[in-house]
C-alpha positions in Angstrom: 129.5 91.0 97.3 127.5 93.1 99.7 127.9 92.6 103.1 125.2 90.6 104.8 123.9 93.6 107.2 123.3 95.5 104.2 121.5 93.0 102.5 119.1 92.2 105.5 118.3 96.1 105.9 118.1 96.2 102.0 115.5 93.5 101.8 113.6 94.6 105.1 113.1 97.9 103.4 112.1 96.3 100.9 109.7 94.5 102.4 107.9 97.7 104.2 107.6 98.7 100.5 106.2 95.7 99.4 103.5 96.3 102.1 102.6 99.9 101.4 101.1 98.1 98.3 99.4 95.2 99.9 98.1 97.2 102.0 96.5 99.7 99.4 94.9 96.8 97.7 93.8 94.8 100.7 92.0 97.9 101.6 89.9 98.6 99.2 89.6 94.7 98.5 88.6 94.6 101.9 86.0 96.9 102.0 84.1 95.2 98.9 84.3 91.4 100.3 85.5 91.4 103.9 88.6 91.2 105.4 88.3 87.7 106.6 87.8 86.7 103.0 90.5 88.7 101.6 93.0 87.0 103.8 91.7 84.0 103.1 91.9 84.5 99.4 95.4 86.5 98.8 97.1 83.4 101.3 95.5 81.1 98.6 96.6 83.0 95.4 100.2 83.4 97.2 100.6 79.5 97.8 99.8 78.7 94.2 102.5 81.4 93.3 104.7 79.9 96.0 104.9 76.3 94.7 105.1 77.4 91.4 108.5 79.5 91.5 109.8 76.8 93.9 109.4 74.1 91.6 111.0 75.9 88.9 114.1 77.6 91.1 114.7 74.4 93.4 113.1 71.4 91.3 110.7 70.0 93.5 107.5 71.0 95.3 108.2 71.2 99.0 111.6 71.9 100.8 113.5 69.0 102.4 114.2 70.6 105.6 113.8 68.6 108.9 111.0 68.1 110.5 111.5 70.4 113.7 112.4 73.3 111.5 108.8 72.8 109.9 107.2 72.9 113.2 108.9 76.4 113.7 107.5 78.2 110.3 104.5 76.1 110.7 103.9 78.2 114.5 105.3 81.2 113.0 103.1 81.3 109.9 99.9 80.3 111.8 100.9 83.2 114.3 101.9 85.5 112.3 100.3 85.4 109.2 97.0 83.6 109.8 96.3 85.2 113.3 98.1 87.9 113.1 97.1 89.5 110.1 93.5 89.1 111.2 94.0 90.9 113.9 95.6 93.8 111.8 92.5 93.8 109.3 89.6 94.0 111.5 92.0 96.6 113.3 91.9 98.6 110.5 87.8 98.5 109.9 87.7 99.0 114.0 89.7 101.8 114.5 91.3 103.3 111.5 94.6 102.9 109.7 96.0 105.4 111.6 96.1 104.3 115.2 96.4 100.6 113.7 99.8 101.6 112.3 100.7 103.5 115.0 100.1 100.2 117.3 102.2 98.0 114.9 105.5 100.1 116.0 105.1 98.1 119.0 106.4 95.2 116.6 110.1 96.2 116.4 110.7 96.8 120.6 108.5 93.8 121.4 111.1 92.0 118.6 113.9 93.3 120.1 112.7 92.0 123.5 112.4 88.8 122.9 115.0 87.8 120.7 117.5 89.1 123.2 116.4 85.9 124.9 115.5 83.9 122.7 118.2 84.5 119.5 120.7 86.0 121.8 120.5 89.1 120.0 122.4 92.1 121.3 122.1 96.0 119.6 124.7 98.4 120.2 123.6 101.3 122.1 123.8 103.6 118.7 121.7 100.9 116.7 119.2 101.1 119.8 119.2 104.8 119.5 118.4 104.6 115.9 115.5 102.6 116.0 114.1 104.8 118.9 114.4 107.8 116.9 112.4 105.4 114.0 110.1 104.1 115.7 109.5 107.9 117.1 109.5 109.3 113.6 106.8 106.7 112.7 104.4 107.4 115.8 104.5 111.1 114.8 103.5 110.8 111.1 100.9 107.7 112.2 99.3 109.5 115.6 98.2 112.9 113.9 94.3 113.3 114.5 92.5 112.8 110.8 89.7 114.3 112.3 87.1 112.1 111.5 85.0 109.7 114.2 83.6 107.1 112.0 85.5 104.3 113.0 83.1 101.6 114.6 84.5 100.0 117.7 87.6 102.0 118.4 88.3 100.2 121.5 87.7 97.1 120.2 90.2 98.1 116.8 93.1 99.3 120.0 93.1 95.9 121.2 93.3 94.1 118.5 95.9 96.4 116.6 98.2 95.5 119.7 97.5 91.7 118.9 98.8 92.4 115.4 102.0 93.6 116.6 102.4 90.8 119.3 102.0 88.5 116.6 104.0 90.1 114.0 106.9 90.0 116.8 106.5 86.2 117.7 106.0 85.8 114.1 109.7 86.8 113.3 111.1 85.0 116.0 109.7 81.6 115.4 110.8 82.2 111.6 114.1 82.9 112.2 114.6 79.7 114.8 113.3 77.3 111.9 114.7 78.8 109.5 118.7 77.9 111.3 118.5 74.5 111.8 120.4 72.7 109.1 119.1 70.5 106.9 120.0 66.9 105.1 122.7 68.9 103.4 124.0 70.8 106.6 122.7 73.9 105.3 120.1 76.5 106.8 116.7 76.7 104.9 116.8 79.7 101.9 114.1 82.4 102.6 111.5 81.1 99.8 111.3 77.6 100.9 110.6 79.3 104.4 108.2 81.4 103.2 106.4 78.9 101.4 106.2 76.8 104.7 104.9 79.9 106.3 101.8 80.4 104.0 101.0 77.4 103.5 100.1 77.0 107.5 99.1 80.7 107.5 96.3 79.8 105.1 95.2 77.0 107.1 94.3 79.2 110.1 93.1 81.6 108.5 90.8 79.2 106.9 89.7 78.2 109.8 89.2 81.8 111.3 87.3 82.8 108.0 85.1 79.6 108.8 84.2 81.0 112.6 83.9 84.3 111.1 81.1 83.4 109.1 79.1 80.9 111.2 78.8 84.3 113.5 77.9 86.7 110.5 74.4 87.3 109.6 73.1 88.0 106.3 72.6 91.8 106.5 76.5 91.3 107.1 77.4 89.0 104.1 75.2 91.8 101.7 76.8 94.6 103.3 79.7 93.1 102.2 79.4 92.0 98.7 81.7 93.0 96.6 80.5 95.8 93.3 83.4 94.6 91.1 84.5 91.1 91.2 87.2 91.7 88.3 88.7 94.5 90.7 88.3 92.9 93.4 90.5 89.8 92.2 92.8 91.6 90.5 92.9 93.8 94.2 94.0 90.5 96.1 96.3 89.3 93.6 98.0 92.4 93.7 98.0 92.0 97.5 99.1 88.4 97.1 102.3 89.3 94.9 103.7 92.2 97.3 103.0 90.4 100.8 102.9 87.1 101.1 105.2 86.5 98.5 107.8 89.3 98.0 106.7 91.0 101.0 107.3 88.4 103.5 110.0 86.6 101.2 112.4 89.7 102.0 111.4 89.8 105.3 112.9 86.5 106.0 115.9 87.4 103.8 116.1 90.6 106.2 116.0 88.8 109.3 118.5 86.4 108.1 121.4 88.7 107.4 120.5 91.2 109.9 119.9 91.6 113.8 116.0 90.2 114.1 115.2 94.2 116.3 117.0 96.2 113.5 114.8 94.1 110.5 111.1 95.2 112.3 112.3 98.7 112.8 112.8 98.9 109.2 109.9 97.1 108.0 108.0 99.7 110.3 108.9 102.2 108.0 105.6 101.2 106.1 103.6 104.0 107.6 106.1 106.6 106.3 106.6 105.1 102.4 102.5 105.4 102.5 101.6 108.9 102.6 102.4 109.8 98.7 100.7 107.1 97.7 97.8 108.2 99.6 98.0 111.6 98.6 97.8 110.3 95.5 95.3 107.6 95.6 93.0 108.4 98.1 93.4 112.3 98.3 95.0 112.1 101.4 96.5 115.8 102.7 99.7 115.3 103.8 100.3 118.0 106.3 103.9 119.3 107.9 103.4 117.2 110.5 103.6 114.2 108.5 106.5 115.5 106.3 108.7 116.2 109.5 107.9 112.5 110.9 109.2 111.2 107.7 112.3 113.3 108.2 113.0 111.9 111.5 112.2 108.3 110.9 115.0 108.5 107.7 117.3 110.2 110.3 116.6 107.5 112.8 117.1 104.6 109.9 120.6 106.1 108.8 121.7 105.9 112.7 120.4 102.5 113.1 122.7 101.9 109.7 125.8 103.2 111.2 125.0 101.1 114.6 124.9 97.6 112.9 128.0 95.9 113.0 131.0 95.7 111.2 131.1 92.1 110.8 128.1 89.5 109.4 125.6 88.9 111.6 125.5 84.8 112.3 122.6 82.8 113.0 122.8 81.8 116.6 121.9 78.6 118.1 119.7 79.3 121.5 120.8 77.2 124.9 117.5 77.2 126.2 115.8 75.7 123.3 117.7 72.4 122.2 118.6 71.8 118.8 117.3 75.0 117.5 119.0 78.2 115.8 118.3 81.5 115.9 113.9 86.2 109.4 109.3 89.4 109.2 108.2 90.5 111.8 108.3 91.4 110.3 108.3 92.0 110.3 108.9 92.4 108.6 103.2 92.4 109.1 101.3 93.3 107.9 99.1 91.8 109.4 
């Protein structure tokens, strides 16, 4: 069997994966209907998906778990999910996907942070060096100029870009606590029933933000919006559904489970790095040297984190300062 820290950095990988495909989607999606929709709409078609594979791997509809463990993923997935990724959509339309991405590397330190705290959660000095030569790596491939000033309200997209990575950060805390508090059966809560909880309350508030969205929109808004190609755009958000909310932030949570919460977010902010063949590809984007050199140094920076982790299994720890609650992404493992 593998051991468990190679698992979670395995599956939070993973997960930055997942996202460079969400993300693709959601983008274009986005751009045809409206971002407020599209999250709306992919947190819907994940939930159905959700239930579905539950009921047939576990047998029943909804997870057993106690009630203060769904009050944790229920906070964490109206953060993270149904705030937060808000925040990191009209981020993108504001200011680019760029300086949005460069923003969300404020996830992992912010992550680290608080779940020294929080999860009593300590990094040895070489896994700490690591994810500062990451995180590094992945502001130098995300902050190069793209020469273009067409963005909107940049400002406005700055602000709300460091929302999304506040969010992501208290997104993967509160996960992680609800996710270690035994249940009936004196075991911890598996990653899918925890991300189902997570969605399902991350759809509600988005809901409810789409809803205040749109009593503020006007109608030139709502036709500039309307999507050309309804088959692409649902076959866009179900693409979007599959690799985030459901695989994306289902091996987040199995990330951040086997593996230091800090370390997880640093390598599900390896997104930005995994994108650029896909948009040279896609959307004709030049990759310069600059880029390619970032990519080299966020790798470097990942296999030092790697040889930082340590030697034995990371456990989930109870916190003092919160009673009766243990110590998943964001997310990080989020994109957001």
């Amino acid at each position: 069997m593998l051991p468990e820290s190679l698992i979670g950095s395995l599956a939070s990988t993973g997960a930055a994966i997942c996202w460079v495909f969400t993300a693709l989607a959601i983008a274009e999606a986005g751009r045809q209907l409206g971002s407020a929709l599209v999250n709306v709409s992919r947190l819907i078609v994940a939930v159905i998906l959700l239930f579905v594979v539950h009921k047939l791997i576990f047998g029943d509809w909804w997870p057993d778990v106690p009630g203060e463990s769904i009050a944790w993923l229920a906070a964490s997935g109206i953060i993270g999910l149904g705030i937060g990724d808000q925040l990191l959509f009209q981020a993108l339309v504001d200011a680019g996907s760029r300086i949005t991405t460069l923003l969300l590397t404020l996830a992992p330190p912010i992550t680290a942070f608080l779940a020294w705290p929080v999860l009593d959660e300590t990094l040895t000095i070489v896994a700490i060096i690591g994810m500062t030569i990451t995180l590094g790596g992945i502001a130098w491939v995300v902050s190069e100029p793209d020469g273009s000033n067409t963005h909107p309200h940049p400002r406005r997209g700055i602000l709300l870009g460091v929302g999304a990575g506040i969010a992501q950060a208290v997104g993967l805390i509160l996960a992680k606590l609800g996710m270690a508090i035994p249940g009936p059966s004196g075991e911890t809560m598996n990653p899918w029933s925890a991300t189902l909880v997570r969605i399902v309350f991350g759809v509600v508030m988005a809901f409810i933000l789409l809803v205040l969205l749109r009593l503020k929109a006007t109608d030139q808004e709502d036709e500039r919006t309307a999507p050309r190609n309804y088959l692409l755009v649902a076959g866009l958000i179900l693409i979007g559904a599959v690799f985030g909310p459901v695989l994306g932030v289902w091996l987040s949570l199995v990330g951040i489970e086997n593996v230091e919460t800090a370390i997880a977010a640093t390598l599900m902010a390896l997104s930005p790095v995994f994108i650029l063949p896909f948009a040279a590809w896609i959307e004709k984007d030049r990759i310069t040297r600059r880029a390619i050199v970032g990519a080299i140094i966020s790798v470097i920076g990942v296999a030092v984190l790697a040889a930082g982790l340590p030697d034995q299994d990371v456990p989930i720890v109870e916190p003092d300062v919160i009673p009766q609650d243990s110590s998943t992404s964001l997310q990080p493992g989020s994109t957001s």
